[in-house]
LOGUKE-515543 format. One line per 4 residues: their letters; for each residue z, y, x of N, C-alpha, C. Coordinates in Angstrom, 1 decimal, padded with zeros to 4 digits. Layout:
! LOGUKE-515543
A = Z/Y/X/Z/Y/X/Z/Y/X  ...
//
This chain:
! LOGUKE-515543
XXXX = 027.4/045.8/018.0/026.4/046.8/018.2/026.3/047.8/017.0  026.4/048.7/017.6/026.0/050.2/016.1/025.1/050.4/016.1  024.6/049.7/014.4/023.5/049.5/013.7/022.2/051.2/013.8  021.0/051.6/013.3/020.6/052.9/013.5/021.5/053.6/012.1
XXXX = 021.2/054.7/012.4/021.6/055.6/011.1/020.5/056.7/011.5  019.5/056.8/010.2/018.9/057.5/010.3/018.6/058.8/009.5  017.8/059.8/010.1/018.4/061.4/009.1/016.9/061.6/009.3  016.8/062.5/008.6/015.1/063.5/008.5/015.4/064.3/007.9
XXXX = 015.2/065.4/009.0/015.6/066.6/008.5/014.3/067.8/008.7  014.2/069.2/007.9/013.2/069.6/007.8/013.4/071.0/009.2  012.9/071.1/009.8/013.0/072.6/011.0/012.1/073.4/011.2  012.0/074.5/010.9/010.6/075.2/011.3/009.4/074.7/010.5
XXXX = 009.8/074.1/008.9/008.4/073.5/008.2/007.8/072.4/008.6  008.4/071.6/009.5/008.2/070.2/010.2/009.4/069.0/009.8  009.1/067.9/009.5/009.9/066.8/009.3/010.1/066.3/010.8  011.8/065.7/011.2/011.5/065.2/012.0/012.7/064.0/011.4
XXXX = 012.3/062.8/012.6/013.5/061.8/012.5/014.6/061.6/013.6  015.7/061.3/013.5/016.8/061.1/014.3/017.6/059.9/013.5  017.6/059.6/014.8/018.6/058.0/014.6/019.9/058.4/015.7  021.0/059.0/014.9/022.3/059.6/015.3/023.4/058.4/015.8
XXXX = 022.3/057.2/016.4/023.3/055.9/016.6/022.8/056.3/018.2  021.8/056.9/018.4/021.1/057.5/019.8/021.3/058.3/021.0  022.4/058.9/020.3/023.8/060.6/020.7/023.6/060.0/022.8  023.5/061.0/023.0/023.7/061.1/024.6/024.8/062.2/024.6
XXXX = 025.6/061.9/025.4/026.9/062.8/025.5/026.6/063.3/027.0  026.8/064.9/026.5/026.3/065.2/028.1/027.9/066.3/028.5  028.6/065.4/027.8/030.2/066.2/028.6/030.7/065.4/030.0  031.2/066.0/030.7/032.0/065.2/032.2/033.1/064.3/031.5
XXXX = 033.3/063.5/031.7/034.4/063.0/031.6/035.7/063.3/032.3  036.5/063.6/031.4/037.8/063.9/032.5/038.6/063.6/032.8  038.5/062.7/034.1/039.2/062.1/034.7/040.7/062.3/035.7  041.6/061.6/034.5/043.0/062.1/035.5/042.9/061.9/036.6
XXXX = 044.1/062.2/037.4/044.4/062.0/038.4/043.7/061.6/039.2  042.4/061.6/039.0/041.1/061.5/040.0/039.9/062.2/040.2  038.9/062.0/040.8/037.7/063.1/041.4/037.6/063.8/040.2  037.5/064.8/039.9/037.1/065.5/038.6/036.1/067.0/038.9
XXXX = 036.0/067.8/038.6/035.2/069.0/038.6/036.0/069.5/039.0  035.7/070.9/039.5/036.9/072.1/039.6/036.3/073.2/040.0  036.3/074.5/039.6/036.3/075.2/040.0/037.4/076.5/040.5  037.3/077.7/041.2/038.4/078.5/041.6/039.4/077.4/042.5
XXXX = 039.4/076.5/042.9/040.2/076.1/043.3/041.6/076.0/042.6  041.8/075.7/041.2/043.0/075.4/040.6/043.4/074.4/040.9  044.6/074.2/040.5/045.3/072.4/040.6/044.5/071.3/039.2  044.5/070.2/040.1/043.6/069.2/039.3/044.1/069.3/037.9
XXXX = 043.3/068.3/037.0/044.0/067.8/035.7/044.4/067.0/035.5  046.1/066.6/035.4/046.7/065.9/035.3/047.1/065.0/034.0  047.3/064.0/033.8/048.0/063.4/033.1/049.3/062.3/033.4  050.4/062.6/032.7/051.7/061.4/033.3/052.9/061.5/032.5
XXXX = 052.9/060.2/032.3/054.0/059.9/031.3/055.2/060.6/031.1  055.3/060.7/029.8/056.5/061.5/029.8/057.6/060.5/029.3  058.9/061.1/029.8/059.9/060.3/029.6/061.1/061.1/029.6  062.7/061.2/028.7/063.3/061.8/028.7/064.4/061.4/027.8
XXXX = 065.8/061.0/028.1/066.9/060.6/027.6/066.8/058.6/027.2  066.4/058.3/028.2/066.2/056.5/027.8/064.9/056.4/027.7  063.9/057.2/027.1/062.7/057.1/026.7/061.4/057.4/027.4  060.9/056.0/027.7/059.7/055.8/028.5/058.5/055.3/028.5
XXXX = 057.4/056.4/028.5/056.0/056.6/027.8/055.2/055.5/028.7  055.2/054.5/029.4/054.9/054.0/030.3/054.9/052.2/029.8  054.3/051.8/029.3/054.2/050.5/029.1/054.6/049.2/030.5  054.0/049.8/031.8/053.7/049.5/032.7/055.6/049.5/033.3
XXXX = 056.2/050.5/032.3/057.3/050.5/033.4/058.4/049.9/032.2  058.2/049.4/031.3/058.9/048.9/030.5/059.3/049.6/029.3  058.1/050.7/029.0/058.2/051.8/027.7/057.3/050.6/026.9  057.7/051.3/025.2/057.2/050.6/024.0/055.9/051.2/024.0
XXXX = 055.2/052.1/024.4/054.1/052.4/024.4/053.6/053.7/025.7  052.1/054.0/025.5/052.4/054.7/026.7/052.2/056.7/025.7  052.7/057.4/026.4/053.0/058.5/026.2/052.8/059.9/027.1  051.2/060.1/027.3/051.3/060.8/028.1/051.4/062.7/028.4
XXXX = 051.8/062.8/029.2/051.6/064.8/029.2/050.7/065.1/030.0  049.8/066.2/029.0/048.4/066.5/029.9/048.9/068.1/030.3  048.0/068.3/031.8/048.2/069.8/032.2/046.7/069.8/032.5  046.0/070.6/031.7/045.0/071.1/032.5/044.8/072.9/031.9
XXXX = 043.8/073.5/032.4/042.7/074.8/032.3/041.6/074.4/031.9  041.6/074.2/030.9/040.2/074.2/030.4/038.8/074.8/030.9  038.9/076.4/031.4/037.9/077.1/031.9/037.7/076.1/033.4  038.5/075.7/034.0/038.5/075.0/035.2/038.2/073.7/035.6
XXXX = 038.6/072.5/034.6/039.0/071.4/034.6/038.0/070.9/034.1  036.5/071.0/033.5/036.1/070.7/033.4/035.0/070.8/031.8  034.1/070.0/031.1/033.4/070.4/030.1/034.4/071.3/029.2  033.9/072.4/028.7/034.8/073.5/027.6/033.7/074.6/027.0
XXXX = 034.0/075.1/026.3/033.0/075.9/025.0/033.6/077.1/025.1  033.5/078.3/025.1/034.4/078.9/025.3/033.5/080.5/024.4  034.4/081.2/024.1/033.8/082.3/022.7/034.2/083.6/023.5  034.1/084.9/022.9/034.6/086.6/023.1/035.1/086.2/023.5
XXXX = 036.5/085.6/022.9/037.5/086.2/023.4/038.3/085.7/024.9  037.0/085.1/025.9/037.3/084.8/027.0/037.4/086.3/027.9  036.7/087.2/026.9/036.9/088.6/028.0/037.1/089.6/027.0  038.0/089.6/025.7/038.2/090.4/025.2/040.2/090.5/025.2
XXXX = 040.1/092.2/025.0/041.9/092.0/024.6/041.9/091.6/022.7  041.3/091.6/022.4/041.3/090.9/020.8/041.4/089.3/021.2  042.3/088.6/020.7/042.7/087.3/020.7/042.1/086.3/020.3  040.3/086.3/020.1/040.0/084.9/019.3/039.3/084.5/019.8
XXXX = 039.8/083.1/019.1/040.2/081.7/019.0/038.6/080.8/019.0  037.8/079.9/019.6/037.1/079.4/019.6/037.0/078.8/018.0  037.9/078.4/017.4/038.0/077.8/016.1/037.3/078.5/014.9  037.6/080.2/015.2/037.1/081.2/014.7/035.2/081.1/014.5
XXXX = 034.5/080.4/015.5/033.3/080.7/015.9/032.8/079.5/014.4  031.7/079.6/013.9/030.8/078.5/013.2/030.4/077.9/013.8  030.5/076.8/013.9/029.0/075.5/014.8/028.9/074.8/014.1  027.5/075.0/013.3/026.9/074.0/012.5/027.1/072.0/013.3
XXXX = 026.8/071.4/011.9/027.4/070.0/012.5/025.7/069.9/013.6  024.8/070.2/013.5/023.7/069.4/013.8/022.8/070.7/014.0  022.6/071.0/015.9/021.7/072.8/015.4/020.4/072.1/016.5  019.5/072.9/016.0/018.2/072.4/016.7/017.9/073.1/018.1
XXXX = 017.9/072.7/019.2/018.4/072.6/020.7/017.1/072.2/021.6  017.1/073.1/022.8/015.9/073.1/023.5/016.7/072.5/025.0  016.2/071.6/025.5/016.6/071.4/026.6/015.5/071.3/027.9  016.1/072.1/029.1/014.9/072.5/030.1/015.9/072.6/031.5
XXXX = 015.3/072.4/032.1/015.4/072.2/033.9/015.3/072.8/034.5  015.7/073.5/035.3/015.5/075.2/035.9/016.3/074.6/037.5  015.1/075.0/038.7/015.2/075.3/039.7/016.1/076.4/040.1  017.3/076.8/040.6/017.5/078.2/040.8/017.1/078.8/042.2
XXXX = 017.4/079.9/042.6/016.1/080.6/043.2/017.2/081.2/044.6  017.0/081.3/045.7/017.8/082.4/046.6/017.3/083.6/046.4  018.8/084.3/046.2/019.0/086.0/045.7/017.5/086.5/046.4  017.7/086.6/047.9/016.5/087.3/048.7/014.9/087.0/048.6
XXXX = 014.7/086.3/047.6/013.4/085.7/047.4/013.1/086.2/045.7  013.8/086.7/045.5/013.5/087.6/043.4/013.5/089.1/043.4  013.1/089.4/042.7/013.1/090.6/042.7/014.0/090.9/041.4  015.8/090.6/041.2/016.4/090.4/040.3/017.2/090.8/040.4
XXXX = 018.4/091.0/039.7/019.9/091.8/039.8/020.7/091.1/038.9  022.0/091.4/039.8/023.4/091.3/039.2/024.1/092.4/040.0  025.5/092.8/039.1/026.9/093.2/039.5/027.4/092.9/039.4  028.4/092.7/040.7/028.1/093.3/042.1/026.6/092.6/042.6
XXXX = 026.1/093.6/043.6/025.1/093.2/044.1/024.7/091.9/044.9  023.6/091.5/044.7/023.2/090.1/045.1/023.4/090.0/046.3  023.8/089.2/047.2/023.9/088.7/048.6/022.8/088.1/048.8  022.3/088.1/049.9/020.7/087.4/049.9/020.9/086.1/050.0
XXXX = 022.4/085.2/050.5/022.1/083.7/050.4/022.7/083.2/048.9  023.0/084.1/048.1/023.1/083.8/046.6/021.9/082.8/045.8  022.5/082.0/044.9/021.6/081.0/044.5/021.4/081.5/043.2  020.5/081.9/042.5/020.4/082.7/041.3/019.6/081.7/040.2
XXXX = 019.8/081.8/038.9/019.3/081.2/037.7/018.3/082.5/037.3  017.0/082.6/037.7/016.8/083.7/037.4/015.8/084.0/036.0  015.5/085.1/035.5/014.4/085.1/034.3/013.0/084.4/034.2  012.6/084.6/035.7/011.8/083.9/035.9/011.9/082.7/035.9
XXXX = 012.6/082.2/036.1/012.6/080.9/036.0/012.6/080.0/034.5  013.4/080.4/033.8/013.9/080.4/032.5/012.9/080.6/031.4  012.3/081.8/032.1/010.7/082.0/031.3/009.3/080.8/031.1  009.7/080.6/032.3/008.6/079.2/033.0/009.0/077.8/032.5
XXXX = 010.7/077.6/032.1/010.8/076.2/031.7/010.6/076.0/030.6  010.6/077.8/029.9/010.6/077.6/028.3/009.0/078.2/028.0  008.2/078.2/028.5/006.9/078.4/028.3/006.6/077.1/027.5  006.0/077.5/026.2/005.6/076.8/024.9/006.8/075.8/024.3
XXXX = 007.5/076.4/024.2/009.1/076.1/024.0/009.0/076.3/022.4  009.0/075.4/021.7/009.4/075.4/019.7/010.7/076.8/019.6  010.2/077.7/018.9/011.1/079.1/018.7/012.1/078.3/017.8  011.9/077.3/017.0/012.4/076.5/015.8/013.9/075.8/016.4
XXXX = 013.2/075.8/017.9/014.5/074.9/018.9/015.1/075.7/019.8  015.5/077.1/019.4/016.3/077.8/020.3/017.6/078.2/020.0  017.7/077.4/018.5/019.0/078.1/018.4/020.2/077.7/019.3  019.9/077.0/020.3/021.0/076.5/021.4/019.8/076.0/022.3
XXXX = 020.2/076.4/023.5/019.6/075.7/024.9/020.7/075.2/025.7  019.9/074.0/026.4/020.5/073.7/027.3/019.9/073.8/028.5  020.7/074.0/029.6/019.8/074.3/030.9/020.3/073.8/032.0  019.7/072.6/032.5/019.9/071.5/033.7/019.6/072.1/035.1
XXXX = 020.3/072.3/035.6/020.0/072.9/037.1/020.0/072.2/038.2  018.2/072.2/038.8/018.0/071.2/039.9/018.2/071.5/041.3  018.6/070.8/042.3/018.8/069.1/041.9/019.9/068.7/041.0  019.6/067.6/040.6/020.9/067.4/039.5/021.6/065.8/039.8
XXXX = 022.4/065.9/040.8/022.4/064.7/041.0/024.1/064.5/040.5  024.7/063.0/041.0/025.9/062.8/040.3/027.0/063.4/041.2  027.0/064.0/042.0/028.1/064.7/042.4/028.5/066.1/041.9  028.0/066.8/040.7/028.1/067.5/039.4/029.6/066.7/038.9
XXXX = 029.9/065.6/039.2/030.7/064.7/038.3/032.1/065.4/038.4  032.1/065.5/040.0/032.9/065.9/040.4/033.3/066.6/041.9  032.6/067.4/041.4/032.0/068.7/042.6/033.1/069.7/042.5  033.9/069.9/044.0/034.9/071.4/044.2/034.2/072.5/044.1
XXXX = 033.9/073.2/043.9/032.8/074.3/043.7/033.1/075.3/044.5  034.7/075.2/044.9/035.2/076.2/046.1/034.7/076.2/047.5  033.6/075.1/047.7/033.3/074.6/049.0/031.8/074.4/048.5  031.1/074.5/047.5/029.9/074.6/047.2/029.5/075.2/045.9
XXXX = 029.4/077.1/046.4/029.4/078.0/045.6/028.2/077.4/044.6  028.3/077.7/043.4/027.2/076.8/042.5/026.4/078.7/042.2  025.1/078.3/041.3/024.5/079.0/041.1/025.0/079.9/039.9  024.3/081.1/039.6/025.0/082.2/038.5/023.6/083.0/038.1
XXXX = 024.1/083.5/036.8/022.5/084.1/036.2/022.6/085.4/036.7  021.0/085.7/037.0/020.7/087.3/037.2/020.6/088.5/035.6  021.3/089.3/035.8/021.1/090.2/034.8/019.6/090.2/033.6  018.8/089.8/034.2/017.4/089.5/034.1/017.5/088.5/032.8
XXXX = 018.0/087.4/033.6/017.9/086.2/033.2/018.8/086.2/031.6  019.8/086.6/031.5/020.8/086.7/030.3/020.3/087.8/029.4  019.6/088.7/030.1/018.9/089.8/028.8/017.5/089.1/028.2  017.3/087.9/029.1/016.2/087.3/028.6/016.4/086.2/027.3
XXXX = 017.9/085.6/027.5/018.3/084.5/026.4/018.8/085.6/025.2  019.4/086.9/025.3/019.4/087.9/024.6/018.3/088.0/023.8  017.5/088.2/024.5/015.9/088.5/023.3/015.6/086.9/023.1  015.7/085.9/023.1/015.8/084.8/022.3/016.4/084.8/021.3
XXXX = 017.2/085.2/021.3/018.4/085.4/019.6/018.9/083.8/020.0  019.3/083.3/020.9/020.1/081.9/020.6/021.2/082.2/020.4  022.2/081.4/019.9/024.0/081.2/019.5/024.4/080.4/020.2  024.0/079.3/021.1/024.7/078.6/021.8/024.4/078.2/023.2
XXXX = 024.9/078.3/024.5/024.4/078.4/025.8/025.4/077.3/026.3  024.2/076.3/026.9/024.8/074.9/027.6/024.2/075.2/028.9  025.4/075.1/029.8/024.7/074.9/031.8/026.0/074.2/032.0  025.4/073.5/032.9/025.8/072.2/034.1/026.5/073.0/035.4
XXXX = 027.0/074.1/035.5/027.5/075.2/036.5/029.3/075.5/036.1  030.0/075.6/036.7/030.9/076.4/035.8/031.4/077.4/035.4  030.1/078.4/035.5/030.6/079.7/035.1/029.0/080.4/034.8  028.8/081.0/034.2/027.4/081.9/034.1/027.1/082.8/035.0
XXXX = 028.7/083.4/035.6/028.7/084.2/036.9/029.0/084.0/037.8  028.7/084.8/039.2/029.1/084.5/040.5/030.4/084.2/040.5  031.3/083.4/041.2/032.5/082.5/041.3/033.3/083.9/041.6  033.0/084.8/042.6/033.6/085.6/043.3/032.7/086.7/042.5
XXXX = 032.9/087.6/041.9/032.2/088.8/041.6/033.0/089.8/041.1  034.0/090.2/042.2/035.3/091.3/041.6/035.7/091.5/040.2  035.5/090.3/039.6/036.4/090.2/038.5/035.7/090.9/037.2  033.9/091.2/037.5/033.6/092.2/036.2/032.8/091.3/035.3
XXXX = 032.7/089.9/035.8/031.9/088.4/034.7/031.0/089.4/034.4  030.0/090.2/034.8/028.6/090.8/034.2/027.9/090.0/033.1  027.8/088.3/033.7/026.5/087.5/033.1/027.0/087.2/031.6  028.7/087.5/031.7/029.8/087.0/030.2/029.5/088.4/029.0
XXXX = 029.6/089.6/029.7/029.6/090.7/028.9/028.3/090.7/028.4  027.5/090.9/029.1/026.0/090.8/028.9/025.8/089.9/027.3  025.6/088.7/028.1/025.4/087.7/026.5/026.6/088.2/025.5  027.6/088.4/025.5/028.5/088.7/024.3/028.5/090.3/023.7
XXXX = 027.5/091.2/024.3/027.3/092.7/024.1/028.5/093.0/024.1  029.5/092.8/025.5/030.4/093.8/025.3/030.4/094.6/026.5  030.5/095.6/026.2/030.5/096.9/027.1/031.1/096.6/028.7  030.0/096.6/029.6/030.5/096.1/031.0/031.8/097.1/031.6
XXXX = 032.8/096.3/032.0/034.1/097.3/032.5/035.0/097.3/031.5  034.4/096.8/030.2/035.4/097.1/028.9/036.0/095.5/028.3  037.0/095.6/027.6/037.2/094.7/027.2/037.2/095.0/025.5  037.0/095.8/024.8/036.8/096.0/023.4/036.0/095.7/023.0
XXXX = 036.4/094.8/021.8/035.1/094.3/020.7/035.3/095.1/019.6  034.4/095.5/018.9/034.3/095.5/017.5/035.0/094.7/016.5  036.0/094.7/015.8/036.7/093.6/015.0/036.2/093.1/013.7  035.0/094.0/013.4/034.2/093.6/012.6/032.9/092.5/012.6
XXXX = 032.4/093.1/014.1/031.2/092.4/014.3/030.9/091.6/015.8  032.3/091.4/016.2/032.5/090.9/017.7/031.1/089.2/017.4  030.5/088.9/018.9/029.9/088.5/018.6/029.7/086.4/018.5  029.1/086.2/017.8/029.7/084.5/017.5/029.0/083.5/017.9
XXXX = 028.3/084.4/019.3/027.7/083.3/020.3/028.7/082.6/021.0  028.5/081.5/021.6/029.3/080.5/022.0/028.7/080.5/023.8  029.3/079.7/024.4/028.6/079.3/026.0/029.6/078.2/026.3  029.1/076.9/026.9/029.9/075.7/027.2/029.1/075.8/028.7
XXXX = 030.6/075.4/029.8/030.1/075.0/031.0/030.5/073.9/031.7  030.0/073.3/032.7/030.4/072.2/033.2/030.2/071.3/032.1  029.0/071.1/031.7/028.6/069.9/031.3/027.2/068.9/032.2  027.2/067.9/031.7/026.3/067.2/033.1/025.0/066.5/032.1
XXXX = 024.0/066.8/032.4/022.6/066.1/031.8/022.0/065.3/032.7  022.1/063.8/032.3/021.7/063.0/033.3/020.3/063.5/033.8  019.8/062.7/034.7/018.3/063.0/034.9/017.2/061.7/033.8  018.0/061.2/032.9/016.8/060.2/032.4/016.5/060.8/030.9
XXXX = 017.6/062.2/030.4/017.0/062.8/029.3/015.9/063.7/029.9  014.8/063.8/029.4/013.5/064.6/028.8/013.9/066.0/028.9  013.4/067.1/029.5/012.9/068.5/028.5/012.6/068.3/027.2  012.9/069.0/026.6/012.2/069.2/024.6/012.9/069.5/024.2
XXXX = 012.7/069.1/022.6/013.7/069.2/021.5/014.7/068.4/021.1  015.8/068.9/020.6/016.9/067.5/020.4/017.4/068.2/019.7  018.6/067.3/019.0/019.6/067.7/017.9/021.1/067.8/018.6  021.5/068.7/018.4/023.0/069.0/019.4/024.3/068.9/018.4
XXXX = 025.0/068.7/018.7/026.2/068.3/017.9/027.3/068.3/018.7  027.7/069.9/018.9/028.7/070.8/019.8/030.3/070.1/019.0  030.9/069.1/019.7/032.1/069.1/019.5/033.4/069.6/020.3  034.0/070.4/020.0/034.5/071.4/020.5/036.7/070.7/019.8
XXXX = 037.3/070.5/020.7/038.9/070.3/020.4/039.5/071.7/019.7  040.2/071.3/019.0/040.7/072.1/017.7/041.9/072.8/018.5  041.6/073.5/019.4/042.8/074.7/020.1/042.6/075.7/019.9  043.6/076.6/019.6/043.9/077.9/019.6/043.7/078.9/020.7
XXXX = 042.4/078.5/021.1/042.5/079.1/022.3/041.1/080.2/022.4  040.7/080.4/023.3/039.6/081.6/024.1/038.3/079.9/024.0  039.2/079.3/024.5/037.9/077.9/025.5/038.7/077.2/024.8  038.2/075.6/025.0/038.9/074.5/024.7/037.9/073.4/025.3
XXXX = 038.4/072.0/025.6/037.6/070.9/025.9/036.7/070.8/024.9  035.5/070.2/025.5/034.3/069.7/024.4/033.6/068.8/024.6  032.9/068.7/023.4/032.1/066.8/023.9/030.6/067.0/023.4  030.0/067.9/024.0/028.4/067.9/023.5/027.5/066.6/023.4
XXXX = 026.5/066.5/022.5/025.9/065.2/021.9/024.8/065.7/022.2  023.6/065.2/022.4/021.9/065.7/022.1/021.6/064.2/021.8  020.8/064.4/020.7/020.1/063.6/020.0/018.6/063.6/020.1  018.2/062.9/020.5/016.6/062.4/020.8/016.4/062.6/019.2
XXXX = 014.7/063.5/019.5/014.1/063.1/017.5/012.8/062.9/017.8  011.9/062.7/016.3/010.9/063.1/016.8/010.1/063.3/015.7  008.7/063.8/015.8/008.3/064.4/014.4/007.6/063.6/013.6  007.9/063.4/012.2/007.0/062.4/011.4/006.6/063.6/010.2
XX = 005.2/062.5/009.9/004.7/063.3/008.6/005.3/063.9/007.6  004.9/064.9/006.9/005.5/065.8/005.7/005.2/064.6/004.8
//
């Protein structure tokens, strides 16, 4: 059994305590060659022995150890973090971004809403049976929400049940934020955006990701950043929050795979705390 380890740390002029033996991992697991997440309809994520000139990665088939080759998409396949340069022609690298070891994290529950029932926007225009994440809503779960705990939200979209685990999304369009909604986490000043969806935008939205430009201030239609001041917000999707963690505050500990890439797999942590005396 892993003994506690305990931290107290100071936030917003408050002490609080965490016992980091407590970590809830709210990444999917990804599971080869079986049910896994997906969206776009890509090909699953694979893993399978490699083998080549006598040599066999396969324990099972008489190899000295096993040796596998993975194929996946990261943006597709499941939990991933992903920076600019998912929609920039400048090339960077998730690696590029800072994520503190331990950032203070608001976690909340958000109903999302049918298009024809808000008085909200996206582009392209909303379809009325569109399922929206909207401002309103977002406003409502973070009503009296610690400012101290926004430097990263996470946002649970109900119902939340376990077929999230591994849900085709091609056959059950998932929800996407209204313009509303993302100029609203904008005027938050957060750096890090966690949703249980796999995309922030409509699955199908002629290819302009509105809800992606929006949060990263880059010019909708455009792909140019600033190479000075491109921006070092982050967004992870397709991650899963059970239903037995709480709304509140928690400690997040964004683990993100060391690729060279736009996205990469990730393994988000929230840490239960709670406040003790100065």
């Amino acid at each position: 059994m892993v003994g506690a380890l305990i931290i107290i740390t100071v936030i917003g002029g408050r002490s609080y305590r965490c016992d980091l033996s407590k970590g809830q991992v709210i990444a999917i697991p990804l599971l080869f060659n079986a049910p896994q997440p997906n969206s776009y309809d890509l090909p699953a994520a694979t893993a399978n022995s490699w083998g080549q000139s006598g040599f066999i990665g396969d324990v099972r088939r008489g190899g000295s150890c096993n040796f596998d080759e993975v194929c996946l998409v990261p943006h597709c396949n499941g939990t991933h973090t992903e920076c600019v340069g998912h929609i920039s022609h400048e090339r960077i690298s998730i690696l590029s971004i800072p994520i503190p070891a331990l950032i203070p994290t608001t976690l909340v529950s958000v109903t999302p809403e049918t298009a024809s029932l808000v008085d909200e926007h996206y582009t392209p225009t909303l379809e009325e049976a569109d399922r929206c994440i909207t401002a309103r809503a977002v406003k409502t779960a973070l009503s009296g929400a610690d400012p101290a705990f926004t430097e990263a939200l996470v946002i649970r979209t109900l119902p939340n049940g376990v077929e999230k685990l591994s849900m085709r999304y091609i056959e059950h369009p998932p929800p996407f934020f209204t313009r509303e909604a993302i100029e609203f986490l904008k005027f938050m000043k957060l750096n890090h955006l966690l949703v249980d969806i796999p995309s922030l935008d409509r699955t199908f939205d002629q290819g302009l990701l509105t809800a992606h430009h929006l949060y990263w201030d880059v010019t909708e239609g455009s792909h140019e950043v600033d190479p000075t001041s491109w921006s070092r917000k982050t967004i992870t999707e397709f991650i899963y929050v059970a239903s037995g963690l709480s709304d509140g505050r928690y400690l997040l500990n964004l683990q993100v795979a060391p690729f060279q890439l736009d996205a990469a797999p990730s393994r988000p942590i929230l840490y239960p705390i709670e406040e003790v005396a100065n």
